[in-house]
C-alpha positions as CSV (number, residue, x, y, z in Angstrom):
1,X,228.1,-46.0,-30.5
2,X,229.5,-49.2,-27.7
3,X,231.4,-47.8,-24.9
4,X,233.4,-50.4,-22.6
5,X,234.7,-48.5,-19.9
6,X,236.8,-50.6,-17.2
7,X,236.8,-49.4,-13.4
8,X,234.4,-48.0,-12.0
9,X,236.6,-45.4,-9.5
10,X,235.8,-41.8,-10.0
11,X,237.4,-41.3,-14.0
12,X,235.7,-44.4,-14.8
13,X,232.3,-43.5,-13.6
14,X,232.5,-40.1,-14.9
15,X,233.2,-41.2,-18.4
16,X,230.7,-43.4,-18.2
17,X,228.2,-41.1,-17.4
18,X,229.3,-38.5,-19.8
19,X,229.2,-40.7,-22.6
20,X,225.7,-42.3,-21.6
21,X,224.4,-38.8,-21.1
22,X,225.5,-38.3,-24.8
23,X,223.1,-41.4,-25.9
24,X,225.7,-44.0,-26.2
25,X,225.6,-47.6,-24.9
26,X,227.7,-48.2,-21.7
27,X,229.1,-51.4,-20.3
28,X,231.4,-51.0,-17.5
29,X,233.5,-54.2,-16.1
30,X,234.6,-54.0,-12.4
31,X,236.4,-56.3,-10.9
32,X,235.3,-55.7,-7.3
33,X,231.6,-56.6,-6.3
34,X,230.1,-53.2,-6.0
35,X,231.1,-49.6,-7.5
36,X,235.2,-49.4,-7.6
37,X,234.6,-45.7,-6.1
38,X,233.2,-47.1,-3.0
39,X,234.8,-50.7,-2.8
40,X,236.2,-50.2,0.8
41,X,233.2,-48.4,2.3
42,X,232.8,-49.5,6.2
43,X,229.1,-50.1,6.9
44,X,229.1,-50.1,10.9
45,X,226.3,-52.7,12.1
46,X,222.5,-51.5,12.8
47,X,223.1,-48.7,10.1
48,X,225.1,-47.2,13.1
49,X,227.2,-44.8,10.8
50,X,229.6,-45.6,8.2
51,X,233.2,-44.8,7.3
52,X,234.5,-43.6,3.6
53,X,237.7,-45.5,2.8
54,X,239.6,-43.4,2.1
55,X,238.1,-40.6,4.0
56,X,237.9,-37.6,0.7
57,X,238.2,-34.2,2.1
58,X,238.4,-31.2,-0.7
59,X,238.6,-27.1,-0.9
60,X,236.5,-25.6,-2.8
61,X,239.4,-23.9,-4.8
62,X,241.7,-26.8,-5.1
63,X,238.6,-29.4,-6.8
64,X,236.5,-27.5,-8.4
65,X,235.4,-29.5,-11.3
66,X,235.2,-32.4,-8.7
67,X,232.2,-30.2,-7.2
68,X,231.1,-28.8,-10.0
69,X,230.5,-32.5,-11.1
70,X,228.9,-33.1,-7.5
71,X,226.7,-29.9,-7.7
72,X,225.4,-30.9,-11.2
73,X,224.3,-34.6,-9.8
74,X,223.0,-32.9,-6.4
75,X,225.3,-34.6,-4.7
76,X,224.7,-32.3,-1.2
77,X,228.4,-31.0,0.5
78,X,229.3,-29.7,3.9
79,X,232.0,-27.5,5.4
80,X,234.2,-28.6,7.8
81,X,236.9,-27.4,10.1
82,X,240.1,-29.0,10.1
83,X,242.9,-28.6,12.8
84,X,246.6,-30.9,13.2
85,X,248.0,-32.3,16.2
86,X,252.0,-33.1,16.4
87,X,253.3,-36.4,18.2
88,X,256.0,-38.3,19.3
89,X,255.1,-42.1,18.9
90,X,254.7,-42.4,22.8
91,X,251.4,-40.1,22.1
92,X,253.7,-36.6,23.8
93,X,251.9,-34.0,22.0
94,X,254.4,-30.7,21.3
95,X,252.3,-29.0,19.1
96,X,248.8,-28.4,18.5
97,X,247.0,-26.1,16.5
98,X,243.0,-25.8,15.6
99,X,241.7,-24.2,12.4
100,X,240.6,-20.9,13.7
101,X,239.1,-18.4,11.5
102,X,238.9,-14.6,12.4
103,X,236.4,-13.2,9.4
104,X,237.5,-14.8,6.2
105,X,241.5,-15.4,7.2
106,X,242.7,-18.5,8.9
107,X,244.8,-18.2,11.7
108,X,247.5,-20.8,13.1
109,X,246.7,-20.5,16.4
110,X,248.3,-23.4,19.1
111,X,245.4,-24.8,21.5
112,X,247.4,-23.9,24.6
113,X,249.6,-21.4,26.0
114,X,252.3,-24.9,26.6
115,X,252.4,-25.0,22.7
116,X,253.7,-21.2,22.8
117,X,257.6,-22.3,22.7
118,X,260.4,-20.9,20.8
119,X,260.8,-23.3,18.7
120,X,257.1,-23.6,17.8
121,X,257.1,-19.7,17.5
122,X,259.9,-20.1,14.2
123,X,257.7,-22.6,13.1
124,X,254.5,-20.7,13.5
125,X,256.8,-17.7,11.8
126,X,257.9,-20.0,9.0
127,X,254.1,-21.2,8.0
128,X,253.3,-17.7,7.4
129,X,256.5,-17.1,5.1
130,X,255.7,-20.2,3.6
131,X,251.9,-18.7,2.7
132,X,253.5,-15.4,1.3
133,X,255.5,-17.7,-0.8
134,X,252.3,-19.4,-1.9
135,X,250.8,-16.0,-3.1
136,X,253.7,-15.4,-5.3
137,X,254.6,-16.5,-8.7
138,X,254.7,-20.4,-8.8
139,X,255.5,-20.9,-12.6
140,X,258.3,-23.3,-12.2
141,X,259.1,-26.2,-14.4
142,X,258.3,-29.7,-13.2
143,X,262.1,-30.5,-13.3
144,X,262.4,-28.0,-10.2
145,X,261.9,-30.7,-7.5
146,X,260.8,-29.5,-4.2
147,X,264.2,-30.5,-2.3
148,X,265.4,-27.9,-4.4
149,X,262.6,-25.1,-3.5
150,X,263.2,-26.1,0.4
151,X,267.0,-25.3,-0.3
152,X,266.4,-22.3,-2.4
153,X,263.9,-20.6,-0.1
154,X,266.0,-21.3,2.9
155,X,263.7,-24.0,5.0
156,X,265.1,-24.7,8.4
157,X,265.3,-28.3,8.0
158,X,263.3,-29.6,10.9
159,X,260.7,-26.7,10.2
160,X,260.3,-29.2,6.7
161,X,261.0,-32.9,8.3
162,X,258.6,-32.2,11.2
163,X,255.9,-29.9,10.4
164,X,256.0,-29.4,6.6
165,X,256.7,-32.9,4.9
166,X,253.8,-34.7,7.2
167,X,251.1,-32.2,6.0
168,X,252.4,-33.3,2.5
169,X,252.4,-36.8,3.1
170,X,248.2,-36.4,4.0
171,X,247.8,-34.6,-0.2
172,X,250.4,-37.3,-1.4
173,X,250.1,-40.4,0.7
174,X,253.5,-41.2,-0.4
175,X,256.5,-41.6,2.0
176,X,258.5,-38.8,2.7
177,X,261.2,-39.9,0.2
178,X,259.5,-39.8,-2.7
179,X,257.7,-36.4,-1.5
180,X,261.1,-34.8,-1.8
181,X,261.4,-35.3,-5.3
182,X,258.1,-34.3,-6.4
183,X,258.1,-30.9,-8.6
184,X,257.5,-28.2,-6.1
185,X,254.9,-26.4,-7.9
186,X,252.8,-29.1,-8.0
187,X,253.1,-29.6,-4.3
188,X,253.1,-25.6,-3.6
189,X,249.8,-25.6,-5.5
190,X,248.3,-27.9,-3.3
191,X,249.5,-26.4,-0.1
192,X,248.5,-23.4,-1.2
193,X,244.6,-25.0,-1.8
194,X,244.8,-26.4,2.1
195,X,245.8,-23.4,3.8
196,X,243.5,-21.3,1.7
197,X,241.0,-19.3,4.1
198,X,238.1,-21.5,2.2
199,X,236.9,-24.2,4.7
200,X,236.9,-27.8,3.3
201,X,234.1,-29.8,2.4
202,X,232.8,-33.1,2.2
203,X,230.0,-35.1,0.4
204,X,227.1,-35.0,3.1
205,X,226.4,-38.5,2.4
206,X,229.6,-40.0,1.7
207,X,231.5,-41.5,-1.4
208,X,228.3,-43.7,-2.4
209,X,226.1,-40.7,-2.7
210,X,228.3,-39.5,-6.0
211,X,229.3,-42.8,-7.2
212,X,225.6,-44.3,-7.0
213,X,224.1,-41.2,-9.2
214,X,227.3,-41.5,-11.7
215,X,226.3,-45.3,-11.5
216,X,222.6,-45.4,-11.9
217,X,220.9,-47.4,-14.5
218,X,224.5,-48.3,-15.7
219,X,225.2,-51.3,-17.2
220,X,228.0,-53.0,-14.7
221,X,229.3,-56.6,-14.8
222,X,230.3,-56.6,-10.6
223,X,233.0,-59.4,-9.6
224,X,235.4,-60.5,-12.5
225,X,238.4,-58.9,-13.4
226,X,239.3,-58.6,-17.7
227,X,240.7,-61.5,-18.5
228,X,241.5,-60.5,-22.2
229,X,241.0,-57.5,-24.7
230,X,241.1,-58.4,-28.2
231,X,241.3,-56.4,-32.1
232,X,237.9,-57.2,-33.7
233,X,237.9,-55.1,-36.9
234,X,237.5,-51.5,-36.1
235,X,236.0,-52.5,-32.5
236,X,237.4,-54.2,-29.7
237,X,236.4,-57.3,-27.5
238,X,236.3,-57.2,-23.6
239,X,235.6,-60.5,-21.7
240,X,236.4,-60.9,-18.2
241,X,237.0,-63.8,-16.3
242,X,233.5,-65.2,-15.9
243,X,232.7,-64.7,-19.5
244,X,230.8,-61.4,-19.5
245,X,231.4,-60.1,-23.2
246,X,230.8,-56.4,-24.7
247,X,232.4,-55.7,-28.4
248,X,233.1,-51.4,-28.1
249,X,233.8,-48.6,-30.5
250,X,235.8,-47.1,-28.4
251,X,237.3,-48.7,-25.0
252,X,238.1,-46.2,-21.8
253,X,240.5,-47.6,-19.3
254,X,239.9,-46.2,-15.5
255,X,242.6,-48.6,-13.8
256,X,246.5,-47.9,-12.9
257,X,249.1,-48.3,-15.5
258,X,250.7,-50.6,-14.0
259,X,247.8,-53.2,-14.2
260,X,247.3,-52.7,-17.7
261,X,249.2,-55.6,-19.1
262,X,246.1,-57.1,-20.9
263,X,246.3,-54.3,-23.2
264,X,249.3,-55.9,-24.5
265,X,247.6,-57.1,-27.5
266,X,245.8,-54.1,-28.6
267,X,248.2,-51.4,-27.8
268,X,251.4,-49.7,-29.6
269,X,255.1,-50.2,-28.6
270,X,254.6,-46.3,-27.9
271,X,251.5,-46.9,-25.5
272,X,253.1,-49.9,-23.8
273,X,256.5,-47.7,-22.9
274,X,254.1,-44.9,-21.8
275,X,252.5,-47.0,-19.6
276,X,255.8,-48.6,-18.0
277,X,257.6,-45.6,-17.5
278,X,255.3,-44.7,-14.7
279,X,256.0,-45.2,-10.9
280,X,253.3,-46.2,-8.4
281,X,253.5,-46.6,-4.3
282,X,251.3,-48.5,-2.1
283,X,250.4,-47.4,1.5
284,X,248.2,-49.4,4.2
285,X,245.1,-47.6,5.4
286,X,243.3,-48.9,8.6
287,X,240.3,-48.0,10.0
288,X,240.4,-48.6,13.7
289,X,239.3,-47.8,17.5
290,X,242.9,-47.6,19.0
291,X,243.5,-44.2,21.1
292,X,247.1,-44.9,20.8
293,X,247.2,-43.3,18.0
294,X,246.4,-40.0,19.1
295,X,247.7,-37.2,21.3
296,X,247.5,-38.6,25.1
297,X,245.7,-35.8,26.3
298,X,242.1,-35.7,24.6
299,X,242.2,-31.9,24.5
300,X,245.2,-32.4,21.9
301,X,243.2,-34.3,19.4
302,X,242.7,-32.7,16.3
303,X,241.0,-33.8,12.7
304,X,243.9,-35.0,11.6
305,X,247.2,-35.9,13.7
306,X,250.9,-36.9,12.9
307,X,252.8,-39.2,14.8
308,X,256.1,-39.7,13.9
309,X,259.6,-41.2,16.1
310,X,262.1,-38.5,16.0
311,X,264.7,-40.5,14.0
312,X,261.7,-39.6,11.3
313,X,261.7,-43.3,10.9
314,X,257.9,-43.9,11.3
315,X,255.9,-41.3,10.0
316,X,252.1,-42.1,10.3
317,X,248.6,-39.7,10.2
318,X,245.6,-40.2,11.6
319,X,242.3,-38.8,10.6
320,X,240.1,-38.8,13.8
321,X,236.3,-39.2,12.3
322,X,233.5,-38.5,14.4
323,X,234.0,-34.8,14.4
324,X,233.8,-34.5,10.5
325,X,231.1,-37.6,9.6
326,X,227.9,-36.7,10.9
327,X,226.8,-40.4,10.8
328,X,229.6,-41.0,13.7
329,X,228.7,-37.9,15.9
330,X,227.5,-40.2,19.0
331,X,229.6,-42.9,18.4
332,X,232.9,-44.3,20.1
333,X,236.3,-42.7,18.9
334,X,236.8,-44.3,14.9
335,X,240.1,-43.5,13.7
336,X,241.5,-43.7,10.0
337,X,245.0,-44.5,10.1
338,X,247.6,-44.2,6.8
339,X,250.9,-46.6,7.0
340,X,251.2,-47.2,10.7
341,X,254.1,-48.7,11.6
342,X,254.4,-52.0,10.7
343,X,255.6,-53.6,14.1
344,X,252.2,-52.0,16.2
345,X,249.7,-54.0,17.2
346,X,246.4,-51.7,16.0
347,X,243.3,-52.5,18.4
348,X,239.9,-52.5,17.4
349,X,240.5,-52.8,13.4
350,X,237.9,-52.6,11.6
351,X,239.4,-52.9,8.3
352,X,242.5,-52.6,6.6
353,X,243.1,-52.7,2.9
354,X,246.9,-51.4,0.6
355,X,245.5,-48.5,-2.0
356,X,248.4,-47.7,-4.8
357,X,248.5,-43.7,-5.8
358,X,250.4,-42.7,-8.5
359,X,253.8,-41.0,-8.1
360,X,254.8,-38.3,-10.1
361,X,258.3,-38.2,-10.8
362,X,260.8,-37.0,-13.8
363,X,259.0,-39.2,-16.3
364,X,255.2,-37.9,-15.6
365,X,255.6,-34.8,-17.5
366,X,256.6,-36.6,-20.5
367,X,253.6,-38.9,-20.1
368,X,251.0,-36.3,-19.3
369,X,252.3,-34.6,-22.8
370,X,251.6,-37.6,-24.6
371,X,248.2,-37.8,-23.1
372,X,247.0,-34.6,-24.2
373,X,248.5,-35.3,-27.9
374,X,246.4,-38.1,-28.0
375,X,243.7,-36.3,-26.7
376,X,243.2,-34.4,-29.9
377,X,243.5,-37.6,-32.6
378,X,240.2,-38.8,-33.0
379,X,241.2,-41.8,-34.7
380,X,241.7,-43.2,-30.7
381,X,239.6,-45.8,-29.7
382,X,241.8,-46.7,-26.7
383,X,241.6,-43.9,-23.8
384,X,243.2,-43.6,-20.7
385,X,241.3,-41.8,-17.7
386,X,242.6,-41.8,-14.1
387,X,244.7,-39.0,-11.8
388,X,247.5,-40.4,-13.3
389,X,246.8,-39.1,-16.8
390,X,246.3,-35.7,-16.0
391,X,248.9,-33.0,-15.0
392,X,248.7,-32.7,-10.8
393,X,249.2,-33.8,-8.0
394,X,247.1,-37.2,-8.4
395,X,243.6,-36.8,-6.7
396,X,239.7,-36.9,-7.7
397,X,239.8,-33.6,-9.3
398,X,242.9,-34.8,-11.7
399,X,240.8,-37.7,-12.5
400,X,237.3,-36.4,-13.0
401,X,239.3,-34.0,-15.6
402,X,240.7,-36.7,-17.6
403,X,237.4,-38.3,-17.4
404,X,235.7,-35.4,-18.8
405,X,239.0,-35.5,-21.5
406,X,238.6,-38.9,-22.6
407,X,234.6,-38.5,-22.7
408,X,235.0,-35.1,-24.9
409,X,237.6,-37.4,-27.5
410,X,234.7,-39.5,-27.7
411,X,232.5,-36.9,-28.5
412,X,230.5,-36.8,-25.2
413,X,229.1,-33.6,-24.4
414,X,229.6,-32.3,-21.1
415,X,226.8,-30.7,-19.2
416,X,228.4,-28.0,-17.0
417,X,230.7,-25.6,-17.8
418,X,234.4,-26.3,-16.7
C-alpha cells in the first residue's frame, strides 16, 4: 500500500513512521529544505551550540505519549528546573520565584526577602488555591470558557492579568484575548501538568534528534510546496511545484487547516466547512542576545521571564537558554523571545521567524467530533493529523496522538503501548 504524507512536523513524521514500520511505501513532500520538525533550528558557527526553534519543554505527566514515542526511538531526555521572573518593560523586576523542590513537592518560593510583599503574599496564597483547584474535579464542558472559571472561582483580577494569564500565554502562545475564551478545563489541565511536582524534560539532543530517527531512510522530496492533489481512480495524485510525483492509497495531511486549499478538488463540501471553521494566530519568535529583555538585576533571571507594560498592553516571555541547553552552558546569554513588542529594536538577533498555532475556540469541539467519526470509516483515504485534530490544548503530544490516529485508520500497527 502508497502513503503520501505532506509535512514533515511532528504528526507528519510520526505517521509516516508508523505506517512504514507497518511495511508500506512512504513518500513525504515538504516544502521547506530539511525536516518540517526542525525547519528553524539555529546552528551557532564552529558547532558552538545550537538553539531549538521553538524551544519544546514537556512534563512527564502532561506528554506522555510524546515520550513514550521518544523512549521507543531512544531519543535520550533530561530534567530540568524551571523558575519565572515578573517585569515591568523597563526591566524592574517585582517578583521572582525559582522552582524549588523540598522531597517530591514544589514549592513557590520568591528568590529574595524584597519579593516578600503583601501583595505578592495574596498572590503566592492564590497559586496554592489555584493548585487545590487543580486537584479537584475538572469535568467541565468545553463551552465553559475560562473567563467564566476566573469569575466563578473568585480570581482577583490582577492575580489573573499579571501572574496567571502570562504563564498561560507560554502553553498557548496566543495573546491574552484569545486565552480568555479558551475552555477552562483544557487550560486547567495544562496548568495542572506545569505545576505538577514532576520536573520537565527536554530531548538531550534537541528537536533533530527525534525528527531525524522518525525521518531516517524516509522517502522526502525537500523544497517544493504541493502544487496540486488530484482523484485518480481509487488513489490520489500529489505533485508539488517542481514536479516530484507519488500516486497514494491513502493521503495523510500534517499541515494547518488553513493551508489546505489544494484539497479543494478532492475533498467534500463537509470536509471543506470543517476545515474553515477553524481559527489560527500567528506570533513572532526571536532568538536573540539582548539583556533588555530580562530582569535588570542578573540575580532576577529566571528560565523563563514575563515582561509586560502595566496598561497590559505588551505582554512578552522570554526563555533564557543557556541554563536549560547543555550545548550553550559556556556560552554568551541566548535569549528566545515570543511576540516582543513590535516598536523595540531587538539586539543581537539571531533569527526571527512568525509560527501559526491553532486556537481553540467554540467551533473546535465540533471539529474534533468529526475527526474522531472519521476516524472509525475505513473507507477514508484522506486523513488529517496535526494538534489541531485532536481534543487539547494544541501541542506535540496532541499531535503525535492524531498521528498514531490517522496511522491506526490506515491500519498501521503501533509499537508501544499507549
Amino acid at each position: 500500500m502508497d502513503i503520501a504524507v505532506i509535512g514533515s512536523g511532528i504528526s507528519g513524521l510520526t505517521t509516516a513512521y508508523l505506517c512504514k514500520n507497518s511495511g508500506y511505501n512512504v513518500t513525504i513532500f515538504e516544502r521547506e529544505p530539511k525536516l518540517g520538525m526542525d525547519a528553524h533550528r539555529v546552528d551557532l558557527t564552529n558547532g558552538e551550540g545550537f538553539i531549538d526553534v521553538p524551544l519544546r519543554v514537556m512534563t512527564p505527566v502532561g506528554w506522555k505519549t510524546v515520550l513514550k514515542l521518544a523512549d521507543y526511538l531512544k531519543v535520550e531526555t533530561f530534567s530540568i528546573d524551571v523558575g519565572l521572573s515578573y517585569s515591568w518593560e523597563n526591566g524592574e523586576t517585582w517578583l521572582s520565584i525559582p522552582r524549588v523542590m523540598r522531597g517530591s513537592h514544589m514549592l513557590p518560593i520568591p528568590s529574595s526577602l524584597k519579593y516578600i510583599t503583601r501583595k505578592n503574599i495574596g498572590y503566592l496564597r492564590e497559586i496554592k488555591r489555584l493548585k487545590k483547584i487543580l486537584n479537584e474535579n475538572t469535568s467541565w464542558p468545553l463551552s465553559y470558557r475560562l473567563d467564566q472559571f476566573f469569575q466563578d472561582h473568585y480570581f482577583k483580577s490582577d492575580f489573573v492579568d499579571y501572574v496567571l494569564i502570562p504563564v498561560l500565554e507560554t502553553i498557548t502562545t496566543c495573546n491574552r484575548s484569545l486565552i480568555r475564551g479558551y475552555p477552562a478545563k483544557l487550560m486547567v489541565d495544562s496548568l495542572s501538568h506545569i505545576m505538577s511536582n514532576q520536573k520537565m524534560v527536554r530531548f538531550a539532543h534537541g528537536t533533530k534528534d527525534l525528527a531525524g530517527r522518525l525521518g531516517a531512510n524516509m522517502l522526502i522530496h525537500y523544497g517544493s510546496a504541493v502544487k496540486t492533489i488530484e482523484n485518480r481512480g481509487h488513489r490520489i495524485l500529489v505533485t508539488n511545484e517542481r514536479g516530484d510525483k507519488a500516486e497514494c492509497d491513502h493521503l495523510v495531511t500534517a499541515v494547518q487547516a488553513n493551508h489546505l486549499g489544494i484539497l479543494s478538488e478532492v475533498i467534500n463540501g463537509e470536509d471543506a466547512s470543517l476545515l474553515q471553521s477553524l481559527t489560527f494566530d500567528r506570533g513572532e519568535i526571536v532568538c536573540h542576545q539582548d539583556e533588555r529583555f530580562m530582569p535588570k538585576s542578573r540575580k532576577d533571571w529566571c528560565v523563563l521571564n514575563y515582561q509586560m507594560s502595566k496598561n497590559l498592553e505588551d505582554d512578552c516571555f522570554t526563555v533564557w537558554l543557556n541554563p536549560i541547553e547543555p550545548s550553550l552552558k559556556s556560552h554568551t546569554p541566548m535569549f528566545q523571545s515570543w511576540n516582543p513588542p513590535r516598536d523595540k529594536e531587538i539586539h543581537g538577533v539571531l533569527m526571527r521567524t512568525y509560527l501559526e498555532r491553532s486556537v481553540v475556540t467554540s467551533k473546535s469541539e465540533n471539529a474534533w467530533t468529526k475527526l474522531e467519526d472519521y476516524s472509525h470509516d475505513q473507507s477514508r483515504r484522506i486523513h488529517f493529523t496535526g494538534s489541531w485534530t485532536y481534543p487539547g490544548v494544541p501541542l506535540l503530544e496532541s499531535a503525535v496522538l492524531s498521528a498514531v490516529r490517522a496511522a491506526s485508520n490506515i491500519g498501521a500497527k503501533i509499537p508501544w503501548s499507549l
